[in-house]
C-alpha positions in Angstrom: -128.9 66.8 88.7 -132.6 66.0 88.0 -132.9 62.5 86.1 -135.3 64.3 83.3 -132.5 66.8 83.0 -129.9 63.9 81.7 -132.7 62.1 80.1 -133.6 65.3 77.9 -130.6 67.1 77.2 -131.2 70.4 75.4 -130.5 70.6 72.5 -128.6 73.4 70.9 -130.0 75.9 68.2 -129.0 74.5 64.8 -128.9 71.0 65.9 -132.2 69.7 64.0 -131.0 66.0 63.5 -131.8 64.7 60.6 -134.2 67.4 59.8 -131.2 69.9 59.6 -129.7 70.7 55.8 -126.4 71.3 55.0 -126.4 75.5 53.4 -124.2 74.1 50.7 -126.7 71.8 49.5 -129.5 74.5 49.9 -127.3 76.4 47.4 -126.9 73.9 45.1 -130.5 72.7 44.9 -131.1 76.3 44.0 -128.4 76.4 41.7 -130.3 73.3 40.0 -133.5 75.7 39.2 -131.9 78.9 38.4 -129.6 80.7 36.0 -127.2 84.1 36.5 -128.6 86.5 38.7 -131.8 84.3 40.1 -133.2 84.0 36.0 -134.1 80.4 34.2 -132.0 78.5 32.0 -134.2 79.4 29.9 -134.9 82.9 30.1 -131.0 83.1 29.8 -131.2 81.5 25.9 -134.3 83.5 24.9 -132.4 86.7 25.8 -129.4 85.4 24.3 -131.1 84.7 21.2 -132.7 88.2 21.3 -129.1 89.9 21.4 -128.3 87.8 18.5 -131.4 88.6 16.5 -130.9 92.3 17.1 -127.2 92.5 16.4 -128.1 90.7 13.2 -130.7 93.0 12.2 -128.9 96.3 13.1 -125.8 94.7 10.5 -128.1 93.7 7.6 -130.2 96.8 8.1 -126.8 98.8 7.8 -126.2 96.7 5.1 -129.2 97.7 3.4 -128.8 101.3 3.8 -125.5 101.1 2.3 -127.0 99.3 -0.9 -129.4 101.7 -1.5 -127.5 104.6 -1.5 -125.1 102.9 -4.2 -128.2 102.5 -5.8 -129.3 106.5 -5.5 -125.4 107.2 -6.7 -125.7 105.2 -9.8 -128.9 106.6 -10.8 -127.3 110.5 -9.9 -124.7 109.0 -12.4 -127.1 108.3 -15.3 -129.0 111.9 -15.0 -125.6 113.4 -14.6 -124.6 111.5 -17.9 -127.8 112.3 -19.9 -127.7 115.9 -18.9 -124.3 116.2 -20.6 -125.9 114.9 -23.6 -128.9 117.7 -23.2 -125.4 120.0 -23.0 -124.1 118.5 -26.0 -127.2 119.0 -28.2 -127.9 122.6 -27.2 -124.0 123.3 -28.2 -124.6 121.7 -31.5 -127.6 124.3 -31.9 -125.6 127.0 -30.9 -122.9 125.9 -33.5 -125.5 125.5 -36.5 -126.5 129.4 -35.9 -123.2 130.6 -35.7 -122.1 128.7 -38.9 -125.1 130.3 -40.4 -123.9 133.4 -39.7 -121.2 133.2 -40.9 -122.2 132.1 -44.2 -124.4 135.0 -44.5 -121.9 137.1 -43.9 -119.2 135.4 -46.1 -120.7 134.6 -49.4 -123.9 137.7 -48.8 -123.1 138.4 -52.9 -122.3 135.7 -54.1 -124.8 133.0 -53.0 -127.5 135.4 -54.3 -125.5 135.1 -58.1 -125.6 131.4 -57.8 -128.7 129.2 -57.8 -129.3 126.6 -56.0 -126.2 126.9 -53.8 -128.2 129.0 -51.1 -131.6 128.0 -50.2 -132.9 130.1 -47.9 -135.9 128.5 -46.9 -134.3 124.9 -45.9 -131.8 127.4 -43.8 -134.5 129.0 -41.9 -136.3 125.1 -41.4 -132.6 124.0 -40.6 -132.8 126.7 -37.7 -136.1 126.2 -36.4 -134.9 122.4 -36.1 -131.9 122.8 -34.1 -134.1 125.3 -31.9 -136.4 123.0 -31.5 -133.8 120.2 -30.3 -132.4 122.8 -28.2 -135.4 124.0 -26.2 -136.5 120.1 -26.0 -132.8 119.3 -24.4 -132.8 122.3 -21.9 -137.1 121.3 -20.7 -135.8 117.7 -20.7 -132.8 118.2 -17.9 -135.4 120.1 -15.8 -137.5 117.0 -15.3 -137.4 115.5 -11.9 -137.1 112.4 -11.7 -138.2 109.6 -9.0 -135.6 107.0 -9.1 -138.2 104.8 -6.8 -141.0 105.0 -9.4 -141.1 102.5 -12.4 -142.8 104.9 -14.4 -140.8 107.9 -13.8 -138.1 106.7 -15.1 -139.7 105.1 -17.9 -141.2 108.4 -18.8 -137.8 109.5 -18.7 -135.9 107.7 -20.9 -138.7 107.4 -23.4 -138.1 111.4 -23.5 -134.6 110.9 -23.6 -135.0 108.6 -26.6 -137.5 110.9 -28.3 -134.7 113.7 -27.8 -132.3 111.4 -29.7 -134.4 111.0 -32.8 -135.3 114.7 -32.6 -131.3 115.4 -33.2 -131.2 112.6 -36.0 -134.1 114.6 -37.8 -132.0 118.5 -37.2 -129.1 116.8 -38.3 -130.4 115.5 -41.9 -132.5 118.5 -42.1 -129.0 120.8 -41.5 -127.1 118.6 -44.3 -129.4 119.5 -47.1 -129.6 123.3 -46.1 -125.1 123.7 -45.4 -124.0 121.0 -47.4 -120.3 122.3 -46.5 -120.9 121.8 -42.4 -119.4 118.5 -42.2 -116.4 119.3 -42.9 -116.3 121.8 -40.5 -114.2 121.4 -37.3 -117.0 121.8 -35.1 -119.1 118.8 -36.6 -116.0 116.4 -36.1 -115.7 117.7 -32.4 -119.1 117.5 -32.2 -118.5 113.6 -33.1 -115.6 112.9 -30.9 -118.1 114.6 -27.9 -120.8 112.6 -28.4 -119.3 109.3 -29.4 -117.7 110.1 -25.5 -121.3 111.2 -24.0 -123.0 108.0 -25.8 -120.5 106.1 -24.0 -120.6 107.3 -20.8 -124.2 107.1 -20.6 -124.3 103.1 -21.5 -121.7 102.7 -18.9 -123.6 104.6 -15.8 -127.0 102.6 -17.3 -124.7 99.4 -16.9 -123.2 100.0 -13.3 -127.0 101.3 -12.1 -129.0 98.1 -13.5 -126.2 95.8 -11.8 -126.9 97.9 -8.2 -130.1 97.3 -8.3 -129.9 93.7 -9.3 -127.5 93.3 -6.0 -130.3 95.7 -3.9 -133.1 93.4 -5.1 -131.5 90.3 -4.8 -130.5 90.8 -1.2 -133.5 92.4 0.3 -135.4 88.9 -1.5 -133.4 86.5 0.1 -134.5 84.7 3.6 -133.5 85.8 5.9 -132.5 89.6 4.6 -136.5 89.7 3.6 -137.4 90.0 6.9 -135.4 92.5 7.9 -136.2 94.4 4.6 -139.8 94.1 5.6 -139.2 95.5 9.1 -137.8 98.3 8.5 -139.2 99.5 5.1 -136.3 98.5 1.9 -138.6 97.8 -1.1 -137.3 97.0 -4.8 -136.2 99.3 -6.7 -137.1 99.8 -10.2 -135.0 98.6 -13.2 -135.3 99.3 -16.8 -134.0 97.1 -19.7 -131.8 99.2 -22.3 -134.2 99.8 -25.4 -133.5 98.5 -28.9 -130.8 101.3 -30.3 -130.1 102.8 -27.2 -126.4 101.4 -27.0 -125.2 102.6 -30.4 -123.2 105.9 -30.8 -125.1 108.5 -33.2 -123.0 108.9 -36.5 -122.8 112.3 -37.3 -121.1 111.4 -39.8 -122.8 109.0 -41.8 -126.0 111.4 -41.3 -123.9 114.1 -43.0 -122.8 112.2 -46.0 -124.4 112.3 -49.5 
């Protein structure tokens, strides 16, 4: 054998010496420097944190949208409430004429012999009134209203209050011209009704403020604002219950000498 031969072996493929690494190390060095599937630590806890963030938005979002249509049902609540009373006043009317019929028809002879008992012309102004309560309640439940506008709904209920004192004028003007009415039994139903309606209403008004107290509050509130801002939830308007509004008209009293 040639002496070069045995002084320089070959060396076989793979056999590097010290220059040579170990494909286990190789892996773990890489390891060292990268994440699941080849990303960065740190790409993994940004995307992490993304998931997070999203799956937190989509709940309070959700959580919004279920809030604001308690909100809309209230508010349905409070027209549906305030129509009834519209109802309620137009049935009055409709009562008034028929009593004055009736009148006329009963005591035609003998309200003409007797002076002062029938006066026609307070009937007549008596009449107009209740007509004029009754057209007012019938235009007033054909108002749309914008529950997300402040002044819509102020308008509103300023009309609704402006309705109420209409009836308190029909009713004193009705006393004087059938002093006999109230003790009819249509004037104590009439009573019973609206001390129900009256009631009603001040309840929806009750449940829709405290909705939109919950709405408000949540949509203001870090970190629920941001979300809110992101996907449009604004406040929605709230009124304060006016001076009056949460006492029952007394028919009764407004009837009395």
């Amino acid at each position: 054998m040639d002496q070069n031969t045995i002084n320089n072996p070959v060396q076989q493929p793979g056999n590097t010496g010290a220059n040579n690494q170990n494909p286990v190390n190789n892996l773990s060095l890489g390891g060292a420097a990268k994440g699941c599937f080849g990303m960065s630590k740190g790409l993994v806890i940004l995307i992490a944190l993304a998931v997070i963030l999203c799956g937190y938005g989509c709940t309070k979002r959700n959580s919004f949208v279920t809030q604001e249509k308690e909100v809309d049902a209230a508010w349905s609540k409070v027209e549906a409430d305030y129509q009834r009373r519209s109802d309620l006043y137009t049935t009055i009317a409709a009562n008034v004429k028929k009593y004055d019929k009736h009148e006329k028809e009963t005591y035609q002879g003998v309200t003409n012999a007797r002076a002062g008992v029938r006066n026609n012309e307070q009937q007549d102004q008596a009449l107009q009134q209740m007509q004029a309560l009754s057209d007012s309640a019938q235009a007033l439940k054909s108002v749309k209203v914008d529950p997300n506008d402040e002044q819509s709904i102020q308008n509103y209920l300023n009309s609704q209050k402006k309705l109420k004192e209409q009836l308190n004028l029909a009713i004193n003007v009705v006393h004087e011209a059938y002093p006999d009415l109230k003790a009819e039994d249509l004037h104590k139903d009439f009573q019973a009704q609206m001390e129900g309606t009256e009631n009603r209403i001040n309840t929806s008004r009750k449940d829709y403020i405290e909705k939109v107290k919950e709405y408000n509050t949540n949509i203001d509130l870090f970190p629920g604002n941001i979300v809110a801002g992101i996907f449009g939830f604004k406040a929605k308007p709230q009124f304060k219950a006016e001076e009056g509004t949460d006492k029952v008209p007394n028919v009764e009293n407004m009837l009395e000498d």
